[in-house]
C-alpha positions, 0 to 999 in steps of 0.5 A: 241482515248481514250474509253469513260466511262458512270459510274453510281453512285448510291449513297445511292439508290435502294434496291437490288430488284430495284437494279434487276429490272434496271439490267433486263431493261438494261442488253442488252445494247451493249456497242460498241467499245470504250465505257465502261458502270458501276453500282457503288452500293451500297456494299449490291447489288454488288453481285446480280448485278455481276450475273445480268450483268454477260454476258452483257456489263456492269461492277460493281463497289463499292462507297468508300474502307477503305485504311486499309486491315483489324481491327477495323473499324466497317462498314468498307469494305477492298479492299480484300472484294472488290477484293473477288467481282470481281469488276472493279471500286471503287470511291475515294475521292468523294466530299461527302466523303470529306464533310460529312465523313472528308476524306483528301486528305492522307486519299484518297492517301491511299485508292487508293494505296490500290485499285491499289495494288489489281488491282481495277481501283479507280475513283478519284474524284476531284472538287470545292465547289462555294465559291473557283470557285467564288474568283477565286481559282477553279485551285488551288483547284483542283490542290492541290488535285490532287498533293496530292492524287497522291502522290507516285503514280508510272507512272506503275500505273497512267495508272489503274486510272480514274480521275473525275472531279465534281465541287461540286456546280454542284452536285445534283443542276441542274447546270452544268458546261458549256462544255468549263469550264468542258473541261477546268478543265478537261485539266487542270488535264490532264496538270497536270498528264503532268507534273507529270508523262509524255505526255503518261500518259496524254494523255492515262488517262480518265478523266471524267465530273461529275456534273450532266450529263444527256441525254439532255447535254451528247452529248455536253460534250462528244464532247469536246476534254477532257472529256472522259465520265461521273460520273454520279448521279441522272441520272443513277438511271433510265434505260431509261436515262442510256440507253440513255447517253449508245448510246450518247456514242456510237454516240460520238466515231462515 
């Protein structure tokens, strides 16, 4: 049985006192066998919240990495930086960073090269816009890019990698990719690392749903036979819902 991950994304939310203030409402959630639980903040509150879930069951990670170890890249923070942290996970390839910061899919092989070579589990991101799903093109789309942002991976390292699937219509809309088109894709992606890398590797690596998961349609997601957990967004930013989405985990591994 895979474990099943609730990850956090808080994008570019909460100050560090809020960050604190969440921390001290869900730092005593307790996980369970075969669930994972992460906070992916924003670089300012890694730090606080590494302390503040120090003995709790939740693990930190960090948005975005520059594929480059150090230079000339104001705003920039190295896998070096991160790994100094401590941290677990670090998004890759987020359809945000595709769209608003023209990052390819060379731009997102490259950074998690340089995670894995730090030992930081990236969380790559793959999905369709509307326009692709609408014309058909959703599974070439995606297949593309997970072809591409594996590329040189070696099977030792395809083990250290979650893959989120977010049908970029599906973010930050309300709509949400029905559990069978959502258990579809992410089976396909599973097919993929199939073909590329083995039948164990497909079937150890994570593959999450990420176009807004929330309480009220976790516990259907998560029964389906692909969908290892969510990346979830506007969600996570509350700790009634976090705790919640945490024990419908729980309950999906029962």
């Amino acid at each position: 049985m895979r474990d099943i991950l609730i990850a956090g994304n808080w994008k570019m939310n909460k100050t560090t006192a809020e960050a604190l203030a969440f921390a001290e409402e869900v730092k005593g959630i307790e996980a369970g066998d075969n669930v994972d639980l992460a906070i992916l903040a924003p670089f300012t509150q890694i730090g606080a919240l590494k302390d503040a879930f120090e003995d709790s069951d939740i693990l930190v990670g960090a948005q975005n990495v520059h594929q480059m170890p150090s230079g000339a890249y104001t705003g920039e923070i190295s896998a070096d930086m991160l790994d100094e942290l401590d941290i677990h996970y670090c998004i890759v390839g987020h359809s945000e960073r595709r769209e608003y910061f023209k990052e390819t899919d060379a731009d997102v092989n490259a950074k998690l090269k340089a995670l894995l070579a730090k030992g930081i589990t990236p969380i790559l991101c793959v999905g369709e816009p509307l326009n692709v799903r609408g014309m058909g093109g959703h599974l070439t789309h995606v297949g593309v890019q997970v072809h591409l942002d594996l590329a040189g991976i070696p099977i030792t390292d395809i083990k250290n990698i979650v893959i989120a699937y977010e049908p970029i219509w599906a973010i930050g809309t309300g709509k949400t990719a029905t559990p069978e088109e959502a258990d579809m894709m992410c089976g396909f992606i599973r097919g993929i690392i199939e073909g590329l890398y083995d039948d164990v590797s497909a079937e150890r690596i994570q593959i999450l749903y990420g176009g807004s998961m929330k309480p009220e349609n976790a516990a259907e997601l998560l029964a389906k036979e692909n969908i290892d957990g969510g990346l979830i967004g506007g969600a996570s930013l509350k700790a009634d819902s976090f705790i919640e989405l945490a024990r419908i985990a729980a309950e999906s591994v029962k």
